[in-house]
N, C-alpha and C positions, 0 to 999 in steps of 0.2 A: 504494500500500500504506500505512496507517496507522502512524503513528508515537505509538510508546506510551512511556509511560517507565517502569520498572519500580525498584522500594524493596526494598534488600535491609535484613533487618534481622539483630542479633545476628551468631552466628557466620556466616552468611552473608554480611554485611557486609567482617567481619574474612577469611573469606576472598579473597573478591574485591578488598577493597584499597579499593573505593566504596561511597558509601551509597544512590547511582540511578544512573540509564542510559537510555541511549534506546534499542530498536530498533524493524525494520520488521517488522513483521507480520501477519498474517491473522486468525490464533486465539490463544489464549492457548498453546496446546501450542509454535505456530510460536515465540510472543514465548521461552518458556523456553528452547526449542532456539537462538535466537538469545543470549540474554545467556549458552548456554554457551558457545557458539562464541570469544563475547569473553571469557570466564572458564573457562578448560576444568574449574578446580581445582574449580567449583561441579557439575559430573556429575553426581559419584559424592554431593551431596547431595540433587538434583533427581530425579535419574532412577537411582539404584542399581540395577545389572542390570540396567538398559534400562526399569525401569518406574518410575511417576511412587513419590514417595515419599511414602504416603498420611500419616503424621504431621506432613505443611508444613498451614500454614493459608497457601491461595493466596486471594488476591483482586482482583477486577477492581471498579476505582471501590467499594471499602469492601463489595464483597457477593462470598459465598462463589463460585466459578465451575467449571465444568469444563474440562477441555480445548479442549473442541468450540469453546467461547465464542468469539463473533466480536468483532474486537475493533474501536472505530472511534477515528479520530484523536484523540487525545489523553486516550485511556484512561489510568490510571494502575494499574499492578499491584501489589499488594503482596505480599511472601514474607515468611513470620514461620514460624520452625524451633518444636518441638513447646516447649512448657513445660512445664519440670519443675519439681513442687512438692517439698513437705515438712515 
């Protein structure tokens, strides 16, 4: 199984306590459900209600990705929470 590492940023950072992580996975959907696993408190920002939370800009290797995305060793993902302007 591929080992990926994934970049939390902003308050997803602060809440998880890290700023990356490795896990093992398949797709991008498996990588998320995995870094909650080790982060539960990131859930309810990932996956509210059980569904992905479409205002994350997710990223696999710096390009927009879906769930499905298959991911291969030593992909790097990134999570960036919505930006608020003003």
């Amino acid at each position: 199984m591929p080992r990926v590492k994934i970049k939390l940023f902003a308050n997803l950072r602060e809440i998880a306590g890290v700023k990356e992580d490795f896990v093992e996975a398949e797709t991008l959907e498996e990588a998320l459900r995995e870094i909650i696993k080790k982060y539960p408190a990131l859930e309810e920002k990932i996956f509210p209600d059980g569904e992905l939370n479409k205002s994350l800009n997710i990223m696999v290797n710096g390009i927009h990705s879906e769930l499905q995305k298959e991911l291969r060793e030593g992909d790097e993902i990134a999570i960036f929470p919505p930006v608020a302007g003003g």
